[in-house]
N, C-alpha and C positions, 0 to 999 in steps of 0.2 A: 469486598469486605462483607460478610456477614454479621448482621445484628440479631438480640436477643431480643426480639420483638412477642410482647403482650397484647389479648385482646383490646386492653384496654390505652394501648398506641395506637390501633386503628381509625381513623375516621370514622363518625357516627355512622355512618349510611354501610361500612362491613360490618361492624360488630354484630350487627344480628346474624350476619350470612354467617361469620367467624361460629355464633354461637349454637348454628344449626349443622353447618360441614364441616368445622373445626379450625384452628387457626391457619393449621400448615398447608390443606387445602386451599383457601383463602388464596395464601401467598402462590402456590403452587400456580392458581388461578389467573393472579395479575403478575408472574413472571410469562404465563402463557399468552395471555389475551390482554393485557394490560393495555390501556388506555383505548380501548375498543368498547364501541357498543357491544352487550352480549345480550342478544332475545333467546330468553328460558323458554320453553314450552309449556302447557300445561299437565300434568301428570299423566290424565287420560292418553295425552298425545302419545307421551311414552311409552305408555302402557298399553294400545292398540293392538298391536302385532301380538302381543301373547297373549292377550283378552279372545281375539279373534281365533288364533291356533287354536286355543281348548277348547272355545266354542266346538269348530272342527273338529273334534275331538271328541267333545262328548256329543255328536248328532249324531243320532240312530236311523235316518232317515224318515222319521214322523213326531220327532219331539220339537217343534220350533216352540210351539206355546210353551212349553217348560223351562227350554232354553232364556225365553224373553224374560218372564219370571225371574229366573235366577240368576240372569244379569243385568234385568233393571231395563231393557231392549224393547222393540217393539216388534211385533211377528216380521213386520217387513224388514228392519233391516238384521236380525236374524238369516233371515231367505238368502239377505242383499251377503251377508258371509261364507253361508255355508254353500251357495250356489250361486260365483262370483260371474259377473256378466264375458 
């Protein structure tokens, strides 16, 4: 059976998740995973892989200093990206 479920039937501890990925997500969520621990990552984690491609991308092969700069990086691990061991 299907219910007409409102943020505000959720338990305190989804309504924020509900209020940030929407309700139907939410459900989608604990139809999927429900009653399971779920470890989020941190965004950066997420965001690695394609932080690093552009990196690769935008090296000229002598701009690391710049690179560091404009992503907040240190020369070394700049190097450690674009010249993977």
């Amino acid at each position: 059976m299907k219910y007409d479920v409102k943020i505000e039937d959720l338990p305190p501890e989804c309504k924020e998740l509900a209020d940030i990925i929407g309700l139907q997500s939410v459900l989608d969520l604990a139809n999927y995973r429900g009653g399971e621990s779920l470890y989020i990552p941190k965004s950066d984690k997420l965001t690695r892989a394609a932080r690093d491609r552009q990196i690769r991308d935008e090296f000229n092969g002598t701009n690391h200093k710049e690179l560091a700069r404009r992503h907040n990086l240190s020369i070394v691990w700049i190097r450690n990206i674009v010249h993977p061991s």
